[in-house]
C-alpha positions, 0 to 999 in steps of 0.5 A, a space after each residue: 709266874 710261868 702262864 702264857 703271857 700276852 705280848 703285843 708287839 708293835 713296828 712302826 713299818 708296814 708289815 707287807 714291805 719287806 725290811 730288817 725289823 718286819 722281819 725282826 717283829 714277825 720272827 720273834 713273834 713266831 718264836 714266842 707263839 711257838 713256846 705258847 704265849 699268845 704274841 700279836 702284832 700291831 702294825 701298817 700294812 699295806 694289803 692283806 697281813 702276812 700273818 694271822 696274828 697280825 692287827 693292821 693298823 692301816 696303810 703307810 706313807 713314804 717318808 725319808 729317814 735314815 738315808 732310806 724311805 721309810 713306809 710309816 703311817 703318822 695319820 691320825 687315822 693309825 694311831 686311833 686304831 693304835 689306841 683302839 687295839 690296845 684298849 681292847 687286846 689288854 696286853 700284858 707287855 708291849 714290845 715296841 720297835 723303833 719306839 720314836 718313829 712316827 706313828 704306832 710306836 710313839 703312840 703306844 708309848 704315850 698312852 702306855 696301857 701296859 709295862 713297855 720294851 722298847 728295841 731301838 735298830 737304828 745306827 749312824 745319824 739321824 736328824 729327828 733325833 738331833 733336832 727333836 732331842 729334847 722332847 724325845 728325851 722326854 718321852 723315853 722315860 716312859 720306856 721301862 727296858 730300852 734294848 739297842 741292836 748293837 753298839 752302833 745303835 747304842 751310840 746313836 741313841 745315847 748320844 742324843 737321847 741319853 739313858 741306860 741300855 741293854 744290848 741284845 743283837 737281832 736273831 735269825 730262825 736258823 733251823 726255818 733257814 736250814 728246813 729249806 731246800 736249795 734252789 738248784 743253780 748250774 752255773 756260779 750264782 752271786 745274790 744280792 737281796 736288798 732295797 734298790 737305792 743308793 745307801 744298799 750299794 747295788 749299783 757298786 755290785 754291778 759295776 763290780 760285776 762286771 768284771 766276772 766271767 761270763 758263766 757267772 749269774 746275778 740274783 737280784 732280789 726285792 725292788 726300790 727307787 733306783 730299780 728302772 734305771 739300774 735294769 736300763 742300764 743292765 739290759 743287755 746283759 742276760 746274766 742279770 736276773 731281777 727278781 723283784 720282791 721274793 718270799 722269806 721262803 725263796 729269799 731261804 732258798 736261795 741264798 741255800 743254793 747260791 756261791 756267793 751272797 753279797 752285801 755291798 751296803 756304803 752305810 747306815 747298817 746297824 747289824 747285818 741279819 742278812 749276812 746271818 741268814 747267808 751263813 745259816 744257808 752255809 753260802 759264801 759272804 762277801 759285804 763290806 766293811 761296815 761297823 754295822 756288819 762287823 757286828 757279825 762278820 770277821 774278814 778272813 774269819 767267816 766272810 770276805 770283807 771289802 771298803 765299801 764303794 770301791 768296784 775294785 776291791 769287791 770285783 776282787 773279793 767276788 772273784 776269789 771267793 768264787 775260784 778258791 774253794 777252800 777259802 769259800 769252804 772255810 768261810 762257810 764252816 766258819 760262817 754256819 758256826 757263826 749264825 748259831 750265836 744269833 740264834 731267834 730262841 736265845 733272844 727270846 729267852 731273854 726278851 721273856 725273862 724282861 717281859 716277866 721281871 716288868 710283869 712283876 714289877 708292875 703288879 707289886 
């Protein structure tokens, strides 16, 4: 059975809101689109869809989960266009992400019009999946193949909701990454893009910049909660440079032309597809030591890895990677090397291999 399949893939956040598994959901689309499956995606979005192939099922809502603030849509108003849109596209398979986020995701496995792949992301602790365990518990059984991001994912998810698992890490574009050209920097340039709160560690950065010299730039991409304070805080100081949300393409182009991207995260990282990214570019990484990043990194290997929270330690780290060159250019050979093993079209071979094996399955 080797004819184009129809996938839907669907995320649970507004696809207009920049996020790990948007850009997950719409890169994995882009790579089976590629091989001639017709692969859309449903989901919130919140202004005109980024894609073409992009259903929007409304807009979100903010609401808190995992340490964040989550753009979702629970509305009743969603999940009918859900229904909708899945009765009328007769999808093959559904790939759902964050099966058991409120809104389009749950709604899809409920009414299950088609054999369901379900990718679980999140890592760390989660107080819906505690307090809800046993209904949850329930409602993925109605899940055919339960993939996790990683073996931090994999822990939350069969801790409290039990089942079997595959794990599949998330992927990058690697050749979309390399076809950019760098943004052209004339003084040492460090990169932070990333939600503006407290979990992201953008304030440690800060306060470990600081201590660097003064011909050294700061890169701040994308916006958050914390975004007014920490740029009343910085005012003065006219190495800082806020950027605000920036495009898949700059955000390429600029960890290309960066020294140094750095991931100062204090928690909540189930897989680090930014730090991917950063070495795909062939720049510098220094992010903590989370398990979550570990997942990618090695300390000393292909990044430079520190205790997340402590100013000190990333000061230091910033500083060595920015002065040793031959640190830096060892990390970024072994970090280019690195990112070729999370490769978006090795992913997709195996996502196409479950898709079919459910395909077939439900036809006997």
């Amino acid at each position: 059975m080797n004819r184009p399949l129809r996938v839907g893939l669907v995320c649970p956040y507004s696809l207009t809101i920049p996020g790990g598994v948007q850009m997950q959901v719409l890169a994995l689309a882009h790579e089976l689109r590629a091989r001639g499956h017709e692969a859309r995606v449903l989901g919130p979005c919140d202004g005109p869809p980024p894609e073409s192939f992009v259903t929007p099922l409304g807009n979100s809502l903010p609401l808190s989960a995992n340490g964040s603030i989550a753009p979702l849509a629970p509305d009743p108003s969603a999940a009918f266009r859900t229904i909708q849109v899945l009765n009328d596209e007769a999808f093959d398979v559904l790939h759902v992400h964050e099966p058991l986020a409120p809104g389009p995701t749950l709604t899809t496995i409920l009414t299950r019009p088609a054999p369901i792949v379900a990718t679980f992301h999140a890592a760390g602790q989660s107080t819906s999946y505690r307090v809800f365990k046993g209904p949850l518990s329930r409602i993925i059984k109605r899940i055919d193949h339960k993939v996790v991001v990683s073996k931090d994912a994999l822990a939350l998810a069969r801790s409290h909701l039990g089942g079997d698992y595959e794990v599949l890490f998330n992927g990058v574009d690697i050749g979309q990454i390399q076809a950019v050209d760098p943004m052209v920097t004339d003084r040492p340039t460090i990169f932070f893009c990333g939600r503006h709160e407290d979990r992201k560690g953008l304030s440690v950065l800060i306060d470990a910049f600081e201590q660097m010299p003064a011909d050294v730039d700061l890169w701040i991409g994308s916006d958050g909660p914390d975004t007014a304070a920490l740029q009343r805080r910085t005012s003065g100081d006219q190495r800082i440079h806020w950027l605000g949300r920036i495009t898949e393409k700059d955000k390429f182009a600029r960890l290309r032309g960066a020294d140094i991207f750095c991931a100062p995260s204090l928690g909540g990282e189930s897989f680090g597809v930014v730090l991917i990214e950063a070495m795909a570019a062939e720049t510098t990484v220094v992010a903590s030591a989370l398990d979550g990043y570990r997942n990618v990194a090695t300390d000393n290997v292909d990044s430079i890895l520190t205790p997340p929270g402590s100013v000190d330690a990333l000061a230091g780290a910033l500083r060595r990677a920015l002065d040793d060159y031959e640190l830096s250019a060892r990390l970024r050979s072994a970090g280019a090397l690195r990112a070729t093993d999370f490769a978006m079209s090795t992913l997709a071979d195996r996502y196409v291999e479950i898709y079919r094996e459910l395909i077939f399955d439900s036809t006997r």
